[in-house]
C-alpha positions as a Markdown table, in Angstrom:
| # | Residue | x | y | z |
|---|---|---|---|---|
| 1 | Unk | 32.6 | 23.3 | 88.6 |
| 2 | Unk | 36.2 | 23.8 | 89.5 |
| 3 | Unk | 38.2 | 23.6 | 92.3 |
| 4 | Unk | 41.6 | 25.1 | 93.6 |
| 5 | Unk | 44.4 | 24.4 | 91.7 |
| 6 | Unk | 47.0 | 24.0 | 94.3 |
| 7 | Unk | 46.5 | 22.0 | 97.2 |
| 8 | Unk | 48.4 | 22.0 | 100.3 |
| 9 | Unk | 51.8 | 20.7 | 100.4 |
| 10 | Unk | 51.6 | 18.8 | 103.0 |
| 11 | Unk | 52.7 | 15.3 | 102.2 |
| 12 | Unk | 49.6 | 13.7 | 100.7 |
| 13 | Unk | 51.1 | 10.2 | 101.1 |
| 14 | Unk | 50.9 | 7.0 | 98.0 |
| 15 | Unk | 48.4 | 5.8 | 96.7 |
| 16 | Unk | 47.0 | 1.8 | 96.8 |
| 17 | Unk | 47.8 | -0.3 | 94.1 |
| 18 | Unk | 45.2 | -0.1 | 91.8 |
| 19 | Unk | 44.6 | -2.4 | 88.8 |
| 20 | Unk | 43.6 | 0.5 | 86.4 |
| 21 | Unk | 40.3 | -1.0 | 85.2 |
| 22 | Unk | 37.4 | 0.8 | 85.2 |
| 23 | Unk | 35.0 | 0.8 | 88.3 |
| 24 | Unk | 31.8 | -0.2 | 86.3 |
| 25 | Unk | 30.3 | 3.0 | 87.5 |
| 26 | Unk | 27.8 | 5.3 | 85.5 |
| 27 | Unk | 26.4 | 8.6 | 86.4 |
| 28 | Unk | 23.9 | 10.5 | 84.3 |
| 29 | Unk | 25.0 | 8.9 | 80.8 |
| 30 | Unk | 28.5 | 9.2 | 81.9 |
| 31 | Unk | 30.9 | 6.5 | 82.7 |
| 32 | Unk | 33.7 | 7.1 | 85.6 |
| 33 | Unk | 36.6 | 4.8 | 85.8 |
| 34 | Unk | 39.5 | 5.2 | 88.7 |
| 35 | Unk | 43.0 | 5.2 | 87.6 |
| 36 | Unk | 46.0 | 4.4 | 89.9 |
| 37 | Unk | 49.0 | 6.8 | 88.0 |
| 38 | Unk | 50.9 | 4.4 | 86.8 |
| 39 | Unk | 47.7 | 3.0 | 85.7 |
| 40 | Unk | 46.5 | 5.9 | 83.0 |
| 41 | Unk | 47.6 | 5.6 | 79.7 |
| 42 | Unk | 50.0 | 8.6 | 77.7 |
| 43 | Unk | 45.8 | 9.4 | 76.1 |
| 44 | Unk | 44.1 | 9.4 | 79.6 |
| 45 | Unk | 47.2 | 11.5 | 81.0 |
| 46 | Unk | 46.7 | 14.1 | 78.1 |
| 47 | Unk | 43.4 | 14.2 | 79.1 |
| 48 | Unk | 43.4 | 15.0 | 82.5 |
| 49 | Unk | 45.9 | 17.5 | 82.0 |
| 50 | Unk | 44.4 | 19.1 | 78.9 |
| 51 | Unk | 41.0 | 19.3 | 81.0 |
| 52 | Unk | 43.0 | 20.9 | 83.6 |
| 53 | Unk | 44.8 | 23.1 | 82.5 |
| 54 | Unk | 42.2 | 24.5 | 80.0 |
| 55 | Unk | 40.3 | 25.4 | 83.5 |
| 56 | Unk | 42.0 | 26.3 | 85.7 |
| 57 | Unk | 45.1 | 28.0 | 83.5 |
| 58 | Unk | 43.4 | 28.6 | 80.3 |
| 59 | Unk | 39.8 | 29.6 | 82.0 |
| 60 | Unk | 40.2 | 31.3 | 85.2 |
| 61 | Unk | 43.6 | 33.0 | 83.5 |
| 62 | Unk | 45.4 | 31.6 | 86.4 |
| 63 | Unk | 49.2 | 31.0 | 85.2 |
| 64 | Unk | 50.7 | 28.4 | 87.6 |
| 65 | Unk | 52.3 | 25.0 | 88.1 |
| 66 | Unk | 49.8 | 22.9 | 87.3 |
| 67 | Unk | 52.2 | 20.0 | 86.8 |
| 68 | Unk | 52.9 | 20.1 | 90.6 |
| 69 | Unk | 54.6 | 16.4 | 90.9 |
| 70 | Unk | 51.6 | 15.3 | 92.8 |
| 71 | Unk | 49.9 | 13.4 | 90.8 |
| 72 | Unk | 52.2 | 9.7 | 91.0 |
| 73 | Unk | 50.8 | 9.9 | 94.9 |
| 74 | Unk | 47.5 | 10.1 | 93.7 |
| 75 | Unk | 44.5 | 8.0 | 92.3 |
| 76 | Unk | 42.5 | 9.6 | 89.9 |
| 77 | Unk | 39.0 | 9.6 | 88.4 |
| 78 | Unk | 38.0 | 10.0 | 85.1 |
| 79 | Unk | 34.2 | 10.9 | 84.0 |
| 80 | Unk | 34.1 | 10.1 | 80.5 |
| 81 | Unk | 31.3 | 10.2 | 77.9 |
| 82 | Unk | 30.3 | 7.2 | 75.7 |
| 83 | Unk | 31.6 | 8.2 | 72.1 |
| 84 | Unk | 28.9 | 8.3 | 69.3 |
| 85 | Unk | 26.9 | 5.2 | 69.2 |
| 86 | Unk | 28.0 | 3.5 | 72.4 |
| 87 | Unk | 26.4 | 2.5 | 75.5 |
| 88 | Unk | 27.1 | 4.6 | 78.3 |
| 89 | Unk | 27.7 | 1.8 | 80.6 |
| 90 | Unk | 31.6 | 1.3 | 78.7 |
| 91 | Unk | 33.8 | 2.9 | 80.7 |
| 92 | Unk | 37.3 | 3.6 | 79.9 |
| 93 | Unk | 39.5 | 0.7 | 79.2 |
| 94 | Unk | 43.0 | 0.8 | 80.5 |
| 95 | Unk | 44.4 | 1.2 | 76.9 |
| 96 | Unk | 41.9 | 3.6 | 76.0 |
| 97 | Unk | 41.0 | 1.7 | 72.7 |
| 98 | Unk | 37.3 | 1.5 | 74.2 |
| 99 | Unk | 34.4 | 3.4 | 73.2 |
| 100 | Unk | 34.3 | 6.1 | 76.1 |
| 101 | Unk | 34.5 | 9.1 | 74.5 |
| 102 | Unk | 36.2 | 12.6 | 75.7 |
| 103 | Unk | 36.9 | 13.8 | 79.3 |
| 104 | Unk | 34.4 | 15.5 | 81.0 |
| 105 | Unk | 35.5 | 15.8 | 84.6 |
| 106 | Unk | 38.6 | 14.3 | 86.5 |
| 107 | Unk | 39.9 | 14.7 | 90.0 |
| 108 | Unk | 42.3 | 13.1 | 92.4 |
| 109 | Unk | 42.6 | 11.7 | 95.5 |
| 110 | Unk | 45.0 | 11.6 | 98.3 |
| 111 | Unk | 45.0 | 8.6 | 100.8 |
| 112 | Unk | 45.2 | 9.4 | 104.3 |
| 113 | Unk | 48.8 | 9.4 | 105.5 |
| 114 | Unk | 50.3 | 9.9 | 109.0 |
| 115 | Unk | 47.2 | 11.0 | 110.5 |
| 116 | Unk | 46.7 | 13.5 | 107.7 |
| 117 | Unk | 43.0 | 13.3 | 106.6 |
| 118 | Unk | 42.3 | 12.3 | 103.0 |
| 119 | Unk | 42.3 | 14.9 | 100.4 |
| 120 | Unk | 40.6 | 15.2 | 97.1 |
| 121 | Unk | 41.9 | 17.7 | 94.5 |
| 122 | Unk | 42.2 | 19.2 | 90.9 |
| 123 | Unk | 38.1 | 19.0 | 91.3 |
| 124 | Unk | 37.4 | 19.7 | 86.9 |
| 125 | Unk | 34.3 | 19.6 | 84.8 |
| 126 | Unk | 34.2 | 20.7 | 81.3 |
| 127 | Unk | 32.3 | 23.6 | 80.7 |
| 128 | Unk | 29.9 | 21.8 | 78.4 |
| 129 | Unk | 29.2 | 19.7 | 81.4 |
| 130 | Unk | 28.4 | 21.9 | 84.2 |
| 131 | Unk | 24.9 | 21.8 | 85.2 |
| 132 | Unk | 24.2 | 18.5 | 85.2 |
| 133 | Unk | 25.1 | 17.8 | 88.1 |
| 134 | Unk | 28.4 | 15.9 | 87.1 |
| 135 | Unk | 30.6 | 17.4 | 89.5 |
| 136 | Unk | 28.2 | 16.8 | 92.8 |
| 137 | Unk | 28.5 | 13.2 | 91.1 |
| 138 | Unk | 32.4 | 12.6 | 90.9 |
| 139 | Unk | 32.8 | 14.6 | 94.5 |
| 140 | Unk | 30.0 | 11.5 | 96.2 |
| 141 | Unk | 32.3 | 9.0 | 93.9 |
| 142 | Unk | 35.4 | 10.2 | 95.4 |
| 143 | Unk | 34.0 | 10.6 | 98.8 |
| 144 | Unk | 32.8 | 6.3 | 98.3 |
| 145 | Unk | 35.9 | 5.5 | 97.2 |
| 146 | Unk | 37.9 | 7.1 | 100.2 |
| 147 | Unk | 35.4 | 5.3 | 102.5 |
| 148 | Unk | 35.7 | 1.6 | 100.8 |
| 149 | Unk | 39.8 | 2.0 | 100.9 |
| 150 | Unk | 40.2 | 3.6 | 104.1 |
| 151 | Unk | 36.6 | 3.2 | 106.0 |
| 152 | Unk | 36.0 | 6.0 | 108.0 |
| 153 | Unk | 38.5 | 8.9 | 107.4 |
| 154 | Unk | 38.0 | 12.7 | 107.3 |
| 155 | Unk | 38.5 | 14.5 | 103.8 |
| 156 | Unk | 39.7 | 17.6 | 103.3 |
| 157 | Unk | 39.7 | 19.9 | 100.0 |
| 158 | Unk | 40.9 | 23.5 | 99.3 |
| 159 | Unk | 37.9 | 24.7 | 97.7 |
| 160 | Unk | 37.4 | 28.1 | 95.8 |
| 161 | Unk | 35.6 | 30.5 | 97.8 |
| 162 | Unk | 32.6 | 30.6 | 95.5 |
| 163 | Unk | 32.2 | 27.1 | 95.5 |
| 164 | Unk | 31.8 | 27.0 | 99.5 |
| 165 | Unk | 28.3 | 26.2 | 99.6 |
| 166 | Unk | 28.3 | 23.1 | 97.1 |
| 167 | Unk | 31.4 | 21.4 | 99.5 |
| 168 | Unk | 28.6 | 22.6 | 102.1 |
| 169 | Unk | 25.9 | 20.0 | 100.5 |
| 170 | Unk | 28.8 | 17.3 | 100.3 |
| 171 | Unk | 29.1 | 17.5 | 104.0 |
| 172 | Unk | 31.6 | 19.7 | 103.8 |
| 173 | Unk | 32.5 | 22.3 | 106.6 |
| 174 | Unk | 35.3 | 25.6 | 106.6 |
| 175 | Unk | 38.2 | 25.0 | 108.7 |
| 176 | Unk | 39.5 | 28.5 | 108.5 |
| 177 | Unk | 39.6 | 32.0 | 107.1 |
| 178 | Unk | 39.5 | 32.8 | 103.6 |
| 179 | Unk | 42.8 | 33.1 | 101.7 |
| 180 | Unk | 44.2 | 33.7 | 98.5 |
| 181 | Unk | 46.2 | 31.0 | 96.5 |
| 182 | Unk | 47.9 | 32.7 | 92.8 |
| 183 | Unk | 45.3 | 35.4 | 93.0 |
| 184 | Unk | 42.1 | 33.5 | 93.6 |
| 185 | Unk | 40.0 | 33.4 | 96.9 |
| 186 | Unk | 40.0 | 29.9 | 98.7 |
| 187 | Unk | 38.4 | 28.4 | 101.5 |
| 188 | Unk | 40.4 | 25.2 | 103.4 |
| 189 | Unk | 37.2 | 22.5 | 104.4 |
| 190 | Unk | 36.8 | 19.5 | 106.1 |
| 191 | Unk | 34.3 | 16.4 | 106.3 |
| 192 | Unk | 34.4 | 14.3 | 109.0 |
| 193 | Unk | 34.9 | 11.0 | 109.3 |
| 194 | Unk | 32.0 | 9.1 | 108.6 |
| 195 | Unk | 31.4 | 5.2 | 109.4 |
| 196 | Unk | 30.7 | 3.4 | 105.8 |
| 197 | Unk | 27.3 | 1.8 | 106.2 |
| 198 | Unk | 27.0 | -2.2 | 106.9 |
């Protein structure tokens, strides 16, 4: 599961403070922990831009910016598995010394800003983590944390074209045509605002 490399410029805004410790979540064996930037340590950044760019570069033999200067503005999420002999339940500690073991997805997020709806980008999964239904997992992460910080905002995401139909099942809907960013067919989607539960 992959998602656009480049999103919009349009100004995506700062992210909250964050403290940089790991949520507590776990999904399918996997542990996700969100990172403010100035949060993620020199390992966890290496990660998230290996992981990237060995997807959406490397993979999809897309030659672009992927260091785009976006990423201080953003919060991101790392889905990490528990190294050999560990519990999946540790997450990521902010040091990285911890027994999570490597990358297997990562996005970021993009608060809303100036009545610009939040956005969620760089959508990665490791190829031997497709399937499992990892990436359905960090989009409803992504989609919960936009709704505790900001309650009920709309999200957007510049979604590959073949992907359409899983943004669909996320609530997801196509806000316009088709388009090409470097080369490969995108699709600009929306979810609506949605009131978080009581």
């Amino acid at each position: 599961m992959s998602q656009s490399p480049p999103e919009p410029a349009a100004n995506p805004g700062t992210a909250a403070p964050d403290s940089g410790r790991a949520t507590g979540s776990e999904t399918a064996g996997t542990a996700l922990a969100w990172r403010a930037f100035d949060a993620l340590t020199v390992h966890e950044l290496h990660a998230i831009l290996k992981l990237r760019v060995d997807v959406f570069v490397v993979e999809q033999a897309c030659p672009y910016a992927e260091i785009d200067g976006a990423d201080p503005d953003a919060e991101h999420l790392l889905a990490t598995a528990p190294s050999a002999g560990q519990p999946a339940t540790a997450a990521p500690s902010p040091d990285h010394t911890g027994p999570a073991g490597p990358l297997l997805a990562t996005l970021r997020v993009f608060p809303p800003s100036g009545g610009a709806p939040a956005r969620i980008g760089r959508v990665a999964v490791a190829p031997a983590a497709r399937g499992t239904g990892l990436g359905a997992a960090v989009m409803r992460a992504a989609l919960e944390r936009i709704a505790e910080r900001h309650g009920a905002a709309a999200v957007e995401v510049s979604a590959q074209a073949h992907l359409e139909r899983f943004y669909q099942r996320l609530g997801f809907a196509r806000i316009g045509p088709d388009h090409t960013i470097d080369g490969i067919p995108h699709v600009d989607m929306r979810r609506p605002a949605v009131t978080p539960s009581a």
